[in-house]
C-alpha positions as MATLAB code, in Angstrom:
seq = 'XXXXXXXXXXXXXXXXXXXXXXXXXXXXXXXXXXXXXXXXXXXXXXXXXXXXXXXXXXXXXXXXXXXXXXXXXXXXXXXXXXX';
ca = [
      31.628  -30.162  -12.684;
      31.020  -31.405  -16.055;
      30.255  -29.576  -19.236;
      26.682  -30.707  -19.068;
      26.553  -29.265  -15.168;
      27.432  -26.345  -16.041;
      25.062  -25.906  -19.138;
      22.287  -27.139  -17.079;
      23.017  -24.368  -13.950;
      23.582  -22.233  -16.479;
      19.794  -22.346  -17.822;
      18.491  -22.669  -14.324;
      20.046  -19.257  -13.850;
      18.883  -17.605  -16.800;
      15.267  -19.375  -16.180;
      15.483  -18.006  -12.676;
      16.459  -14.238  -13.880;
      13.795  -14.334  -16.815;
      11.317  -15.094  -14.043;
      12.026  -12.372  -11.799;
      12.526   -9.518  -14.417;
       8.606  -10.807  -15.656;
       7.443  -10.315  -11.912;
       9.356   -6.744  -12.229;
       7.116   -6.517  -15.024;
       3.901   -7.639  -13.881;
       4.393   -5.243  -10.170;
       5.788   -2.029  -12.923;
       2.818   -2.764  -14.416;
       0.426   -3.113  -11.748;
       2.164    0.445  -10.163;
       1.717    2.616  -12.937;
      -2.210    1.487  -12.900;
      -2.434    2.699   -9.195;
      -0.437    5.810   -9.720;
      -2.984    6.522  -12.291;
      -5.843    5.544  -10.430;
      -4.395    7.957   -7.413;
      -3.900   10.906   -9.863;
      -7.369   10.718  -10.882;
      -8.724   10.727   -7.474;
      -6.835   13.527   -6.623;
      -7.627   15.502   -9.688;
     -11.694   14.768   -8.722;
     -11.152   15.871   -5.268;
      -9.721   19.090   -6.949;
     -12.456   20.035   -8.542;
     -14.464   19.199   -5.807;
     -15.008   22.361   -2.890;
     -16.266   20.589   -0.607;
     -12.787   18.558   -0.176;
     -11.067   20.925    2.121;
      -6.889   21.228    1.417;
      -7.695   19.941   -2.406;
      -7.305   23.341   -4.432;
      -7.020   23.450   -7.950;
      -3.467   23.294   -9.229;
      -2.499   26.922  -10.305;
      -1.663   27.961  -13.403;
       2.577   28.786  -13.249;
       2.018   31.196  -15.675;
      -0.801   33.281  -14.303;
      -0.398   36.490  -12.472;
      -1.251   36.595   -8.912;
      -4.057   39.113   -8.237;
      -3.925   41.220   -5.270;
      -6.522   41.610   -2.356;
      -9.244   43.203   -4.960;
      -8.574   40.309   -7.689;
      -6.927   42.241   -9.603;
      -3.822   41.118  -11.235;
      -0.306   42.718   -9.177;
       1.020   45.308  -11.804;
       4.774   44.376  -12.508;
       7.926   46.457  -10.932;
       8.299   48.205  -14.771;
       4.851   48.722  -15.102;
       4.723   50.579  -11.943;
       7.970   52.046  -13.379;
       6.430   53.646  -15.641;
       3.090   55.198  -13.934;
       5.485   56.555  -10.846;
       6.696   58.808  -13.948;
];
């Protein structure tokens, strides 16, 4: 194999591994716009009651109310009115 071989698989290679990362690229690309589109649909159908198993996401942070709605009391609040 001459020096002028080599060079010239050498470019084919590096042709032939720009290529595929750009197809990487382009199908990245093309799944983050369907994720997105997904995510939306989902968050519709949320918001939607008439979509039966699509609840609202819950807030992590909120309380969760007992069988009257009203928020549980914590285990040192109810500390405290036992007293």
């Amino acid at each position: 194999m001459t020096e002028r071989d080599a060079a010239s698989a050498h470019d084919e290679l590096g042709d032939e591994l720009e290529s595929g990362a750009e197809r990487m690229k382009e199908r990245s690309d093309s799944l983050g716009e369907e994720i997105g589109d997904v995510r939306s649909d989902w968050r519709r159908k949320q918001e939607d009651e008439g979509v039966p198993g699509a609840e609202p996401a819950k807030d992590p942070f909120e309380e969760p109310a007992d069988e009257a709605g009203e928020p549980e009391a914590s285990s040192s609040e109810e500390a405290s009115e036992e007293r």
